[in-house]
C-alpha positions as a printed NumPy array, in Angstrom:
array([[-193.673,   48.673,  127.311],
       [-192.974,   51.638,  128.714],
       [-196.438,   53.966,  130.526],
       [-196.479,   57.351,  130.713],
       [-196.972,   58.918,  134.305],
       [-197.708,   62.676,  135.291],
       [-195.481,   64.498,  137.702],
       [-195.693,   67.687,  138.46 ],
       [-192.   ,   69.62 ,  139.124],
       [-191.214,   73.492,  140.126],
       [-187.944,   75.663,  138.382],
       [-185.617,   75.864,  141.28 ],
       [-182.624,   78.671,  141.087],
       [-180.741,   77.698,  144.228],
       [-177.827,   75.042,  143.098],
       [-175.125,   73.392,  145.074],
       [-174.847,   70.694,  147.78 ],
       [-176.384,   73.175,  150.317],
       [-179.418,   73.631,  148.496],
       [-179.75 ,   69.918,  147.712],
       [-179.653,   69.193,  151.193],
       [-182.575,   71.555,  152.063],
       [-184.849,   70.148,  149.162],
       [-184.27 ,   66.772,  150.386],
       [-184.961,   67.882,  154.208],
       [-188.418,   69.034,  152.77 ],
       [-189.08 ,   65.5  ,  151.35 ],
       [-188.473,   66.771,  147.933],
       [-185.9  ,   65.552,  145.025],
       [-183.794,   67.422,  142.739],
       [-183.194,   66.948,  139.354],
       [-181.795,   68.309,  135.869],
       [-183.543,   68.275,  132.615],
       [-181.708,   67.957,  129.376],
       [-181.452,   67.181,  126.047],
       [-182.426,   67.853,  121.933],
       [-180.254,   71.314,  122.404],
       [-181.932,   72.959,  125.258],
       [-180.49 ,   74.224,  128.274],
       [-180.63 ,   72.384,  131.196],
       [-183.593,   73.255,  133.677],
       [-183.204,   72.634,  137.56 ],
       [-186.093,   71.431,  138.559],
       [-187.335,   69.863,  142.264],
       [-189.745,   66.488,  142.037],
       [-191.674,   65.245,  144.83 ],
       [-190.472,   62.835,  146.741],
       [-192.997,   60.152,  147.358],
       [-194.267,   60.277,  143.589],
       [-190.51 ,   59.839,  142.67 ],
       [-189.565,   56.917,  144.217],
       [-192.57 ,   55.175,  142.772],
       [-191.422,   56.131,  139.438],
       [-187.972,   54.94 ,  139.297],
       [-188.891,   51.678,  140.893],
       [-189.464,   51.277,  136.926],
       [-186.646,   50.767,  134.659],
       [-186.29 ,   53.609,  131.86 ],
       [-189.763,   55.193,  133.072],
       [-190.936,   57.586,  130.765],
       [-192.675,   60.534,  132.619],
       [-194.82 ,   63.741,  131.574],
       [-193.734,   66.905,  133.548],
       [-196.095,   69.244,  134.399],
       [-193.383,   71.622,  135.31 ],
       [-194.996,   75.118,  137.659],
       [-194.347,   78.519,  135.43 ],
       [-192.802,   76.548,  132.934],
       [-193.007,   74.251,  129.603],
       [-194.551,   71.074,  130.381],
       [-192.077,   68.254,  128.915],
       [-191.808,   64.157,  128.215],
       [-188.312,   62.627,  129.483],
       [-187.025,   59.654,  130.159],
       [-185.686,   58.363,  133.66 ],
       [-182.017,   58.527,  132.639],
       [-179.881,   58.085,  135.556],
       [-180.885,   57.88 ,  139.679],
       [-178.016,   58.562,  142.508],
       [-178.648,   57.462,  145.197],
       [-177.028,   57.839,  149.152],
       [-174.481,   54.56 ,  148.943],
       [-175.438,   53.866,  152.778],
       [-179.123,   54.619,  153.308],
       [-180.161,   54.322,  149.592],
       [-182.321,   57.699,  149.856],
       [-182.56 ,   59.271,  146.452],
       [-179.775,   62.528,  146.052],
       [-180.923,   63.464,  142.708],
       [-182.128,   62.273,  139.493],
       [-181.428,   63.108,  135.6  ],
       [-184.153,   63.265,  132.7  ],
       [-183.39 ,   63.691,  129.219],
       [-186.002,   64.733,  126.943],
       [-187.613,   62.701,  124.419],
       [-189.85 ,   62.941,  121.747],
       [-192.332,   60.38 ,  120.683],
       [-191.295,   58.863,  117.687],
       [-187.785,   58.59 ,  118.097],
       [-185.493,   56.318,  119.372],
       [-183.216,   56.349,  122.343],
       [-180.573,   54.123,  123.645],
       [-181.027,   52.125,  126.654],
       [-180.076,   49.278,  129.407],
       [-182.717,   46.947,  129.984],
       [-183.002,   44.293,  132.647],
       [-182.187,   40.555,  131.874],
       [-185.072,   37.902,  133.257],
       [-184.024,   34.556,  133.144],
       [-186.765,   31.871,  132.791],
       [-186.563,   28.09 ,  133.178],
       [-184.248,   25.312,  134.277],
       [-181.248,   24.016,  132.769],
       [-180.04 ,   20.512,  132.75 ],
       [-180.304,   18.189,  136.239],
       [-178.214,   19.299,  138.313],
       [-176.85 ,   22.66 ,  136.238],
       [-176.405,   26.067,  137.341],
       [-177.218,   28.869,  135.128],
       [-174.542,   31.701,  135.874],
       [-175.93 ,   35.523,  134.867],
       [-173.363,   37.339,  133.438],
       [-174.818,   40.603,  132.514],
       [-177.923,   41.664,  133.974],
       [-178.97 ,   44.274,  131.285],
       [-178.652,   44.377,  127.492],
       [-178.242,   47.941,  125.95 ],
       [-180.412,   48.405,  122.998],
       [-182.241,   50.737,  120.861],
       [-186.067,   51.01 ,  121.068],
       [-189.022,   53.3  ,  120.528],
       [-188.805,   55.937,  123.138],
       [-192.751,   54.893,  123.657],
       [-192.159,   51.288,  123.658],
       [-189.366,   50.313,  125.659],
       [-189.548,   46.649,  126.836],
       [-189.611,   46.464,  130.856],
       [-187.401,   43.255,  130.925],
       [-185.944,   40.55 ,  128.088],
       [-186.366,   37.723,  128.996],
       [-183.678,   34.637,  127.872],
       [-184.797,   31.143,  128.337],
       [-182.261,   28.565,  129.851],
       [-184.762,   25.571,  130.181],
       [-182.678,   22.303,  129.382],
       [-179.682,   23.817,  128.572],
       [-176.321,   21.5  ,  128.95 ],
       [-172.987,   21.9  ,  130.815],
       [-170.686,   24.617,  128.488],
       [-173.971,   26.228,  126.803],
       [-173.048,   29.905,  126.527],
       [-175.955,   32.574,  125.457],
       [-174.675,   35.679,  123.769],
       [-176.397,   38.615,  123.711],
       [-177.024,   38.238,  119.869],
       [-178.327,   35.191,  120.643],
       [-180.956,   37.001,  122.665],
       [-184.313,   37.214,  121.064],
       [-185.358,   40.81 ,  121.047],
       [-189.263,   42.126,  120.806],
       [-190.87 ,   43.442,  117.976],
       [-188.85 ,   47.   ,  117.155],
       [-186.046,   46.482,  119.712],
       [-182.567,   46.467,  118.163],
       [-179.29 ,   45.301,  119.954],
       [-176.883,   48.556,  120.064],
       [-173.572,   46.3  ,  119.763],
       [-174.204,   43.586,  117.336],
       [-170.172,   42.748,  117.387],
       [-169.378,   42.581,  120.297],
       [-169.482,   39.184,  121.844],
       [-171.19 ,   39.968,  125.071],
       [-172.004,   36.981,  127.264],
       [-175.328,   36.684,  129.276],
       [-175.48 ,   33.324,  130.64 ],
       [-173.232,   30.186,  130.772],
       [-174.316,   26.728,  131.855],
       [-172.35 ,   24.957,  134.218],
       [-171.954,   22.193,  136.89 ],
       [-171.672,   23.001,  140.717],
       [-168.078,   23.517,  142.067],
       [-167.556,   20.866,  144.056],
       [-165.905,   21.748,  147.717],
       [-162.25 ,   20.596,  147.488],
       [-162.108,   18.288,  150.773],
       [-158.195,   19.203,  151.18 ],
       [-158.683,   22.556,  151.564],
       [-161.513,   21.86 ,  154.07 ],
       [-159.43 ,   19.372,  156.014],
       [-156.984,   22.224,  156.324],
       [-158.805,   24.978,  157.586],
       [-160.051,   22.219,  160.523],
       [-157.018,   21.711,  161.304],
       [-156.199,   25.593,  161.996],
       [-159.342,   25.619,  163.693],
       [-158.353,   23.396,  166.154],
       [-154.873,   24.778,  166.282],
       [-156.727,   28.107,  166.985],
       [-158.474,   26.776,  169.99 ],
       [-155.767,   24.516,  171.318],
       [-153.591,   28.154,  171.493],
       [-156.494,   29.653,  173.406],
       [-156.494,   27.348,  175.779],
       [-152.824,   27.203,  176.562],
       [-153.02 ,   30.716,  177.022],
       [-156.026,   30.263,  179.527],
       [-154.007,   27.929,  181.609],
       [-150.377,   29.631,  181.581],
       [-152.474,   32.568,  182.638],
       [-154.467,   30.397,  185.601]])
């Protein structure tokens, strides 16, 4: 279930990589505010407080925005630096309590399948529709003593109280069940082979060169 946390966030008027760049130097995030027909509102979130928040899927926050109307969003989408993983800027959409909203929610797996099975993950979120108040953190799917060939489908997928799958025909697979790929011993043989035809080269080279 989703909790509520305060963060407080300033207008900011200054838009563009340049001025991203300078709000980050200051330890400081940017972010857009949108949604139910407003215009979008620039705003600037501190840093440290930030990162704690999205380490929560879907977070729901209350914005205590400076010289401005305090508003309830949800975390909608973080970007983040694809080498150093810093946070570049992050999107809220508004929300009301009440209503519902559509989101991606992390897949847990819990249990063991068969002796000697494998359970493969094939989708690590669901997308479904939920309270905007009480969206679950994880679902959980249980593969404990499931066969060879089981397959779980996401409307297999047993959903908490109020949570509705979005795409109810669309086979989407979560998990299949399957044995460990065994090593095939001719290729293996092979790649000794031009191993040893590697090193045999090198040191042909070494003497011709002696």
């Amino acid at each position: 279930m989703s909790d509520t946390q305060k963060l407080a966030a300033t207008e900011r008027t200054e838009f563009g990589k340049g001025a991203a760049r300078k709000i980050r130097a200051k330890h400081m995030i940017p972010a857009v505010l949108y949604g139910h027909g407003t215009e979008p509102r620039h705003l600037t979130l501190p840093g440290h407080e930030t990162m704690l928040l999205v380490r929560q899927s879907n977070a729901i926050v209350e914005l205590e925005v400076e010289g401005g109307e305090n508003a309830l969003a949800l975390v909608k989408d973080v970007q983040r630096d694809p080498v150093r993983q810093v946070i570049e800027h992050v999107d809220l959409v508004i929300i009301k309590r009440g209503e519902r909203v559509e989101v991606e929610v992390p897949v847990q797996l819990e249990g063991e399948p068969f002796s000697g099975m494998q359970a493969m993950q094939d989708a690590t979120t669901i997308l479904v529709s939920a309270e905007a108040m009480h969206i679950p953190d994880a679902i959980t799917v249980s593969v404990e003593g499931l066969e060879e060939g089981a397959v779980i489908h996401a409307t297999d997928v047993k959903l908490p109280k109020g949570v509705k799958l979005v795409d109810e025909e669309t086979e989407i697979i979560v998990v299949t069940i399957q044995a460990p790929q065994k090593q095939d011993l001719g290729d293996e043989s092979v790649q000794e082979a031009q191993a040893e035809e590697s090193v045999e080269a090198a040191e042909s080279k070494t003497e011709a060169a002696e």
